[in-house]
C-alpha positions, -999 to +999 in steps of 0.1 A: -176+005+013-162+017+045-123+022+035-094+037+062-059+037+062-042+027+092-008+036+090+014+053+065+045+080+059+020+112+067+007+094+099+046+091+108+057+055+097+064+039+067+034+015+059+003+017+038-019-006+058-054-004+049-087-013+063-117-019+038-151-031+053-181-038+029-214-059+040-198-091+032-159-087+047-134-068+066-100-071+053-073-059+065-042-052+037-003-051+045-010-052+085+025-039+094+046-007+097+084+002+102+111+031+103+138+042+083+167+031+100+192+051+085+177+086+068+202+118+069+229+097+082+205+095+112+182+071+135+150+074+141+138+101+165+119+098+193+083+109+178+089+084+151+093+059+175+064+070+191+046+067+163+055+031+151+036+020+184+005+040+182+005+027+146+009-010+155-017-008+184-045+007+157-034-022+136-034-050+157-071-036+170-083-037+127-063-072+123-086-086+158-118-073+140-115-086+101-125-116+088-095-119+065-061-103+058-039-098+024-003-097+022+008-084-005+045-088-005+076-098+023+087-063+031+086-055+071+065-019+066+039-043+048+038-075+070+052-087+102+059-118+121+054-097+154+018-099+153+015-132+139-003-149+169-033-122+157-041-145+125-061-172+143-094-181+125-085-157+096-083-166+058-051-153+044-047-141+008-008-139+002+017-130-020+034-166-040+068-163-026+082-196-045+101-172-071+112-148-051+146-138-041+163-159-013+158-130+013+123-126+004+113-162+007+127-162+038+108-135+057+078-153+040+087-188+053+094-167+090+057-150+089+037-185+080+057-208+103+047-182+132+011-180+123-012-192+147-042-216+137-055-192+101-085-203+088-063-209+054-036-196+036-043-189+001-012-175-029-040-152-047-012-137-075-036-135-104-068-149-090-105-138-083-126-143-050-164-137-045-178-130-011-216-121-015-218-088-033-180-082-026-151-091-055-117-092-045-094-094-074-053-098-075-032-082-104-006-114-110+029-102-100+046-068-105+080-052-103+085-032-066+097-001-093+123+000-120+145-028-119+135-046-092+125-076-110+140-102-082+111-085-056+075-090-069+044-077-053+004-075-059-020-054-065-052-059-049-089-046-067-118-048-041-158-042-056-191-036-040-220-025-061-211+009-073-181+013-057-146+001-059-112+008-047-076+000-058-047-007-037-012-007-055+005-019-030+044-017-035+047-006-075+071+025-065+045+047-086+055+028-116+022+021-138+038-008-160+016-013-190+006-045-180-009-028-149-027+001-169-039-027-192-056-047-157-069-015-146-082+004-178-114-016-182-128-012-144-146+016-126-124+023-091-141+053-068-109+048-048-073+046-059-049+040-029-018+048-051+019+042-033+033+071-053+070+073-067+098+078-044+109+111-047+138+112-024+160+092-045+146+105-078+176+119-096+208+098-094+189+064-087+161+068-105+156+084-143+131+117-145+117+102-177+105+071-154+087+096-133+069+113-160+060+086-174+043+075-145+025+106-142+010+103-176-003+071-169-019+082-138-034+107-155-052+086-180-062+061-152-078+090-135-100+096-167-103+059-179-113+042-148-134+075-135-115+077-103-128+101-076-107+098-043-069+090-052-048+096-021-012+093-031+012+084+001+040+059+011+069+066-008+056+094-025+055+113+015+090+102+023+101+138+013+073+170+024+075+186-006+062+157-025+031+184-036+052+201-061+054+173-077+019+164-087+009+195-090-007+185-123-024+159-109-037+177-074-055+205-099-071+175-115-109+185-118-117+148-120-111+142-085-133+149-058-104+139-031-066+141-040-039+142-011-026+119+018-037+091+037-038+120+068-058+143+046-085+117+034-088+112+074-087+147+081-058+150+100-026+172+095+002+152+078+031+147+098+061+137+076+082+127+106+111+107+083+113+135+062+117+160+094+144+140+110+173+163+106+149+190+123+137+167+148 
């Protein structure tokens, strides 16, 4: 299982597109990215601009080359109209928008009238898919965080053989025990976890909501035997996001623990974060 992440906050946008190639598929996950608009009272700079497009060209190239695509929920850093025209001949495995909030089911509506000629367009909330040797399998719909019960998202569990990986799409960190209880039974080598958002941890959202999160993590890291957990997205909207998860970074589970940048090898560059200094 071949798995790379195309774009996220430590390559400089906000996104968690991901890339996961096995002998039977490629799949392409959440093949979008945005910016901030407003952070520090300020736009955008120029390198995060800069950044957005080198981002959207690497994945427009991964949306050409895969067989099928997954949309896990109607926010713009996670799907886009913009490259709609891409979809042709693709089978796409989408989030069930018919419960969502008005604004929501609006983008959705936007994105499939604009698709050009998919091979099909499939709501997977809940449901299980075979492709030879490859199981995908969607979590039915969670909460984007605390409280946000009007925006819904899913998860999305991908298996070959031995190996398996776990994409959490949009849960704001927040392992709800109906989550830990779809998750606790399976082996994943690979968590792709979109981590809690620490820059408006505090007056917005409760430290006990936080720990908790990291206690569940920690038993999913033992549970499920996980190896590689790269933690990114909201998590890396603030640099200092480390100090943090300290507990979990010196876990001697893991083999990998760190950013989407770092499990590529590159230097993280929390652009969003650096705006003021920018």
């Amino acid at each position: 299982m071949n798995i790379k992440i195309l774009a996220s906050e430590s390559l400089g946008v906000r996104s968690y597109c991901t890339y996961v190639e096995t002998k039977s598929l490629k799949v392409i996950i959440d093949p979008g990215c945005a910016l901030g608009p407003n952070r520090f009272n300020l736009p955008p700079h120029k390198q995060e601009v800069e950044s957005l497009w080198e981002c959207w060209e690497r994945i427009n190239e991964y949306l050409k080359k895969s067989d099928f695509a997954i949309i896990t929920h109607y926010h713009y850093d996670h799907h886009h109209y913009r490259n709609a025209n891409l979809y042709e001949g693709k089978t796409l495995f989408v989030k069930d928008f018919s419960t969502l909030n008005p604004r929501q089911r609006r983008r959705a509506e936007k994105f499939l009238e604009k698709l050009k000629l998919p091979r099909a367009v499939v709501v997977a909330d809940g449901r299980n898919f075979y492709f030879g040797d490859t199981e995908i399998e969607f979590t039915k719909a969670l909460p984007h965080g605390y409280g946000r019960q009007d925006i819904k998202v899913i998860g999305v569990y991908i298996k070959e053989d031995k190996e398996s990986m776990f994409y959490t799409s949009d849960i704001s960190g927040v392992l709800e025990d109906t989550l830990v209880d779809f998750l606790k039974n399976k082996q994943i080598t690979t968590l792709i976890f979109d981590g809690f958002p620490l820059y408006i941890k505090g007056p917005v959202l409760k430290n006990k909501w936080f720990f908790d999160s990291l206690k569940k993590l920690d038993f999913l890291i033992r549970t499920c035997n996980i190896k590689n957990l790269i933690i990114d997205h909201h998590s890396s909207r603030t640099s200092d996001w480390k100090k943090y998860y300290e507990e979990i970074l010196s876990n001697k589970n893991l083999n990998f623990v760190g950013t989407a940048a770092e499990f590529l090898k590159m230097e993280p560059k929390y652009l969003e974060s650096m705006r003021r200094t920018l």
